[in-house]
N, C-alpha and C positions, 0 to 999 in steps of 0.2 A: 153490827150485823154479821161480819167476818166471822166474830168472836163467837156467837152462836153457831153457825152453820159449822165451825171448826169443833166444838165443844160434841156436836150431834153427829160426826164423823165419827170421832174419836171412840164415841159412846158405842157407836157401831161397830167398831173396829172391833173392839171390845169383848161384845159379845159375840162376833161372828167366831173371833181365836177359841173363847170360851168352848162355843158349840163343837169347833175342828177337836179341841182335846177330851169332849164326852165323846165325840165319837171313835177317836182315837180310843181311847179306854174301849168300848164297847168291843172297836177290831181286837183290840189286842182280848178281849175275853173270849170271843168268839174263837181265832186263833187256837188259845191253850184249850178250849173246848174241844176242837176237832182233834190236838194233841194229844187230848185224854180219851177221847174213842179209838184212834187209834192207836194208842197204849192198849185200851181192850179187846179190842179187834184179835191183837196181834196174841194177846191171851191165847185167844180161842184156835187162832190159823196160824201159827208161827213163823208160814213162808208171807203172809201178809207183810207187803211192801209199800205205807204211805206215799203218798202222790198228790202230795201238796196243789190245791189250785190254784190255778191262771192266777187269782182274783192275790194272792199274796207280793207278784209283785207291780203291779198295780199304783204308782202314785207317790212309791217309795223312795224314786231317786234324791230328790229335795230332803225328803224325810230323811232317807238315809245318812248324808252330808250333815245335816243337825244332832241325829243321833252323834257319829263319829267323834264331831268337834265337842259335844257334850261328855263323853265318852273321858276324850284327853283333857277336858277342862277337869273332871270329878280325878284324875290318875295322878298323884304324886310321885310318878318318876313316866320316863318317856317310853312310849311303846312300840313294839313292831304290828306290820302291817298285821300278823297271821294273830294278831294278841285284841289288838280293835277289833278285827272280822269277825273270831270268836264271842266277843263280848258284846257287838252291835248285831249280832245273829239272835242271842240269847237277850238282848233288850226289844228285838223285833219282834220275836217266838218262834224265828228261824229254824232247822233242825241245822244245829250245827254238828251233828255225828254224821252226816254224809258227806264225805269226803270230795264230790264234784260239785256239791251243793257250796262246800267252804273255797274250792278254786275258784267257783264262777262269783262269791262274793267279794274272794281275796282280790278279784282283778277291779271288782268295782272299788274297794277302796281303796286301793294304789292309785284308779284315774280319779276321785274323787279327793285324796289326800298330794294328787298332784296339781288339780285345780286350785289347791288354797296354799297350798305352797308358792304358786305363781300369786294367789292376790296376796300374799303374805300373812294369811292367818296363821297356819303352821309354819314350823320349822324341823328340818333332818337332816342328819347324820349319822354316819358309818361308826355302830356301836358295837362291842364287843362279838364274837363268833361271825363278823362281817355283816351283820344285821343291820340294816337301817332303823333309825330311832325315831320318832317322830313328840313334838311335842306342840304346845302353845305356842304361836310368839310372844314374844313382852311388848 
């Protein structure tokens, strides 16, 4: 009986993740859509200045933390925080060409890459030009 009701969890489980990652996909299409309008936008009005909605950070903190650790698990050598932010901007559909846009994410993953530092997922140290490095733990 166990063995069943565990088997029909699972099955659930299953497809709910499935669903989270079409949807997933979907954001992220919608995202690079608005990208690309206002790519044209800006054709037409040159002082046009994008104004990303509300609705992008929204749901991301978790998210974000996965990207990150996903991020340094795919890097064959160790990174700095401003190197993750950059590349977890640009796996979100973030704009990372605005410069208060990359401070206010560089601070979430310094507390984020400090949070897993304490449960031991990552590891850092002071790597060359006094940068901190950050990588997997083993």
């Amino acid at each position: 009986m166990t063995d069943l009701v565990l088997e029909g969890l699972m099955k659930r489980r299953k497809e709910l993740v499935a669903e989270v990652r079409r949807c997933e996909a979907r954001l992220q299409g919608l995202f690079t859509d608005i990208d690309n309008v206002d790519g044209v936008i800006s054709q037409f009005d040159p002082a046009y200045k994008a104004i990303y909605p509300q609705i992008r950070g929204v749901g991301l903190s978790g998210h974000l933390t996965k990207t990150l650790l996903g991020i340094l698990r795919k890097s064959p050598e160790p990174m700095t925080i401003r190197t993750m932010t950059i590349a977890m901007m640009m796996n979100l559909g973030l704009d990372h060409q605005d410069r208060k846009r990359v401070a206010r994410a560089m601070e979430q993953t310094r507390t984020a890459m400090a949070r897993q530092k304490r449960n031991g997922t990552v590891v850092s140290e002071i790597g060359p030009n006094h940068a901190t490095m950050w990588w997997i733990a083993s």
